[in-house]
N, C-alpha and C positions, 0 to 999 in steps of 0.2 A: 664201395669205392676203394679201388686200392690207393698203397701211397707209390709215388711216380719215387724212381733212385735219385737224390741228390745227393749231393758234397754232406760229408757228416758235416752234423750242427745244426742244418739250416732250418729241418724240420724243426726243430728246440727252439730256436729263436721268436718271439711273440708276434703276431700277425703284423703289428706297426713296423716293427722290424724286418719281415721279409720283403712287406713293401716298395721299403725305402731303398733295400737291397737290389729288388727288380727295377727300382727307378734309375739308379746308379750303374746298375749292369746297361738299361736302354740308352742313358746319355752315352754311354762308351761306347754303345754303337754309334750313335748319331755324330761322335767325332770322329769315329774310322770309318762314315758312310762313302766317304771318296775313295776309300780304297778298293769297296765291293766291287764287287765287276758281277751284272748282270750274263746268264748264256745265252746262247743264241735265240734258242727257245722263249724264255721270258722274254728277250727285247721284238722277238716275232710278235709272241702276244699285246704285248703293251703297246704294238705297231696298230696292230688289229683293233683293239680296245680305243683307240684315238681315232682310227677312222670308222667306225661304226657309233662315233657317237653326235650327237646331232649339232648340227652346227646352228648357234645359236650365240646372241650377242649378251645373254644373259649372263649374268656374271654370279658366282657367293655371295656371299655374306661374312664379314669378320668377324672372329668368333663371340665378340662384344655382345655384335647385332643378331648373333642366331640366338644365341643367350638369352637375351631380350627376347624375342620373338617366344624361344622355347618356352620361357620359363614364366616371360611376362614379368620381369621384374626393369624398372626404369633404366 
């Protein structure tokens, strides 16, 4: 396996710590998600993707209850 090029350091830092890092890098996205702008393309597909899927009144599950379900715990 090679290693992928990151920012010095990062490889050095202890797995709890890269973690954390990757977690804080995704929250920053999830706060500048409004600014993404999908292309054409993607919003084709995800056009496509919603009308090909089956209409149905069925709903999820919160993640509580899949939890539960998955895992079987109360």
């Amino acid at each position: 396996m090679t290693h992928s090029a990151l920012p010095p350091g990062i490889r050095e830092l202890p797995v709890p710590d890269r973690v954390a890092l990757v977690e804080q890098i995704w929250e920053s996205i999830v706060e500048d998600e409004a600014s993404f702008d999908l292309t054409v393309a993607q919003k084709r597909e995800l056009d496509r993707r919603l009308a090909e899927r089956p209409l149905s009144s069925a709903r999820g599950f919160e993640w509580a209850e899949a939890k539960r379900r998955i895992f079987g715990k109360p």
